[in-house]
C-alpha positions as CSV (number, residue, x, y, z in Angstrom):
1,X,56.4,52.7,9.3
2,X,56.7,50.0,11.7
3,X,55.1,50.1,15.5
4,X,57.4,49.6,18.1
5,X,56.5,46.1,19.5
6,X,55.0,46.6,22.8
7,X,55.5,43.1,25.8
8,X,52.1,42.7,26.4
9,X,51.2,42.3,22.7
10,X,50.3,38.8,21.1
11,X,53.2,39.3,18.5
12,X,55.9,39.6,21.3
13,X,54.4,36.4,23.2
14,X,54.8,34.5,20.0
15,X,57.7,35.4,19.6
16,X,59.2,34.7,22.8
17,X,56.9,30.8,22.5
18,X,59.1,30.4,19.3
19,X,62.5,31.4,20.9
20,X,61.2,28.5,23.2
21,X,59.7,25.7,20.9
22,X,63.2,25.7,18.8
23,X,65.2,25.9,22.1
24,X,66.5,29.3,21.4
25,X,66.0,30.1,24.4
26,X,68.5,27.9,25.5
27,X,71.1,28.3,23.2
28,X,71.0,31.5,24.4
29,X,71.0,30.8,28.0
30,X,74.3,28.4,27.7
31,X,76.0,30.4,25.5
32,X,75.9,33.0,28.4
33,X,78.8,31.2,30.2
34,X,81.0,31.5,27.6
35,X,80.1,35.3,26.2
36,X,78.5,39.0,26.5
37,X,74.7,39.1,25.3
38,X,75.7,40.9,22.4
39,X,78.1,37.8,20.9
40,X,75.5,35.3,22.3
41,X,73.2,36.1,19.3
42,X,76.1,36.4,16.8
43,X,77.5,32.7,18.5
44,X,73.5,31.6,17.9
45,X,73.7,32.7,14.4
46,X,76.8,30.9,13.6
47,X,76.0,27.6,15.6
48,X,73.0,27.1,13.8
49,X,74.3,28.2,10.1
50,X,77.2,25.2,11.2
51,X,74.2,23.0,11.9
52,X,72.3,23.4,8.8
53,X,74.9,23.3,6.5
54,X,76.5,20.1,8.1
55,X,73.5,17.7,8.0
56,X,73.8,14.9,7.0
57,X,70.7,13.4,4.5
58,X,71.6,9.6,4.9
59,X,70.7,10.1,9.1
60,X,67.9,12.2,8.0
61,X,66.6,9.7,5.6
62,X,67.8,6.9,8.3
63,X,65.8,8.7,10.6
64,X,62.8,9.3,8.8
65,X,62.7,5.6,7.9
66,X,62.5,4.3,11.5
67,X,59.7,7.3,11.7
68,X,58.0,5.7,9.0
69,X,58.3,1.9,10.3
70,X,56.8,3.2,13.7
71,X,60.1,2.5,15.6
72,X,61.3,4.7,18.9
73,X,63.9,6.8,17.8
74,X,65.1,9.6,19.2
75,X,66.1,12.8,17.0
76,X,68.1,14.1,19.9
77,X,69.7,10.7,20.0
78,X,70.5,10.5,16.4
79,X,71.5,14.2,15.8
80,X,74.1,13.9,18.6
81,X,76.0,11.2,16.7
82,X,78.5,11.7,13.7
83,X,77.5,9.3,11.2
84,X,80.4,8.5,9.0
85,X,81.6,5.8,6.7
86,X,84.5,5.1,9.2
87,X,82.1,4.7,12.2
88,X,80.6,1.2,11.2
89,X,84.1,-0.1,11.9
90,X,84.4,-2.4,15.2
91,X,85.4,0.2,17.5
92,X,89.0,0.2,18.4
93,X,89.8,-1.3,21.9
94,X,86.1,-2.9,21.5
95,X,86.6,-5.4,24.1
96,X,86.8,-1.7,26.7
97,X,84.6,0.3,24.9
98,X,81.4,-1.9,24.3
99,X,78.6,-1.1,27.1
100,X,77.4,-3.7,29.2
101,X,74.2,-5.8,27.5
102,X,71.3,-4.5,29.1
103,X,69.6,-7.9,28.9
104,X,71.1,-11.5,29.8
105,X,70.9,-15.4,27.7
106,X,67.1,-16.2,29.2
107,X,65.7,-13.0,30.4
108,X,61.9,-12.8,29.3
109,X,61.3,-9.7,27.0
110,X,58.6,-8.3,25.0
111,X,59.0,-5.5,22.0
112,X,58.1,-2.0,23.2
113,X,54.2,-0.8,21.8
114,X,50.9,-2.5,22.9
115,X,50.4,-5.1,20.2
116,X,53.8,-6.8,20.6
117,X,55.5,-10.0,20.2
118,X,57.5,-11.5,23.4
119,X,59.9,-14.3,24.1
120,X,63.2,-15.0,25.8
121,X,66.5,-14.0,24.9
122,X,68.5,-17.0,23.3
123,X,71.4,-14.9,21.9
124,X,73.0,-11.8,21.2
125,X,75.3,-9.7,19.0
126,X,77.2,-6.5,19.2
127,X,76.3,-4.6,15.8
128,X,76.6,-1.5,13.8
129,X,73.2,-0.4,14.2
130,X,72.7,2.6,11.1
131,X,69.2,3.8,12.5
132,X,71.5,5.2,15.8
133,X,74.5,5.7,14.0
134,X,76.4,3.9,16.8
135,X,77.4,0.3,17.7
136,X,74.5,-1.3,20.1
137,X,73.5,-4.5,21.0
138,X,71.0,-7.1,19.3
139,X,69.2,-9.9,20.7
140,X,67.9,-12.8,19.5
141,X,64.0,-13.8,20.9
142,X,62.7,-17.2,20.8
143,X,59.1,-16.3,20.6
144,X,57.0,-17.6,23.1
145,X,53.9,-19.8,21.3
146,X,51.3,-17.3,22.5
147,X,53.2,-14.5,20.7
148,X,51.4,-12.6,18.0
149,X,53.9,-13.4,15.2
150,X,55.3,-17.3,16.5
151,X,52.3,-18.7,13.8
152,X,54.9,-17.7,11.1
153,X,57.9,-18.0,13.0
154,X,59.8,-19.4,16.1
155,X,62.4,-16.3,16.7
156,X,62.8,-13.0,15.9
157,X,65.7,-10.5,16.3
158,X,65.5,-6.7,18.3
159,X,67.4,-4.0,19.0
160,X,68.3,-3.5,22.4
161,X,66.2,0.1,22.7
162,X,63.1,-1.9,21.4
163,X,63.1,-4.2,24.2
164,X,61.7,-4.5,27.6
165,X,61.3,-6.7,30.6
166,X,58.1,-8.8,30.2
167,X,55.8,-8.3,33.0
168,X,55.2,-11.7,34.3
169,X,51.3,-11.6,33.2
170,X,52.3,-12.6,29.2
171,X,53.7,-15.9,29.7
């Protein structure tokens, strides 16, 4: 026979700490504006089922890549964009839709982590980018000669998330 779980009890805490850690919790909470508590946990139910059974394993495997190549990715980031074959088209109206370069021709950048390479900005390109499952834009570095990786080579291309201003103590 089972005990009736009791709130002080280290079961019920973990239980509520897992409702939390897989944002449960929230679901819960947001699905409040729309419904009763009683459809709130059917809606949960369904939301997630809809979520497991429409992943899809080329943005996990995308994702796990960058994971493996110690890039910055962000699951939230990647799991919040539908990846399909149509979406590494040029985006219609492109010339209105493309956001703003964050960077300019000349700026002075370095790669995000603490061994990096840095340089200046000498181009750019708008690109399909499959890690992000979106259209972002790429730069092209001219490596400065102190860089890290300029004994092999003079420039270097980044993704515009991978990039930040260069403090001026580098070059």
């Amino acid at each position: 026979m089972l005990k009736p779980v009791c709130n002080k009890t280290d079961e019920y805490r973990g239980y509520l700490q897992a409702l939390d850690d897989f944002a449960i919790a929230e679901l819960l909470a947001k699905l409040s504006d729309y419904c009763e508590p009683p459809e709130q946990e059917t809606l949960a139910a369904v939301l997630i089922t809809q979520l497991a059974q429409s992943l899809n394993s080329e943005l996990i495997a995308n994702y796990m890549s960058a994971i493996a190549q110690k890039q910055q990715y962000s699951l939230a980031k990647l799991l919040h964009q539908k990846f399909s074959p149509d979406s590494a088209d040029l985006p219609e109206d492109f010339a209105n839709t493309a956001k703003t370069p964050r960077f300019l021709y000349g700026d002075r950048l370095r790669w995000l982590g603490s061994d990096t390479d840095w340089g200046t900005v000498i181009g750019r390109f708008y690109s399909f980018a499959p890690h992000l499952c979106c259209w972002n834009w790429c730069y092209l570095i001219w490596l400065s000669k102190d860089s890290p990786s300029a004994t092999w080579t003079s420039a270097d291309m980044a993704w515009e998330e991978d990039l930040e201003p260069l403090e001026g103590s580098q070059l």
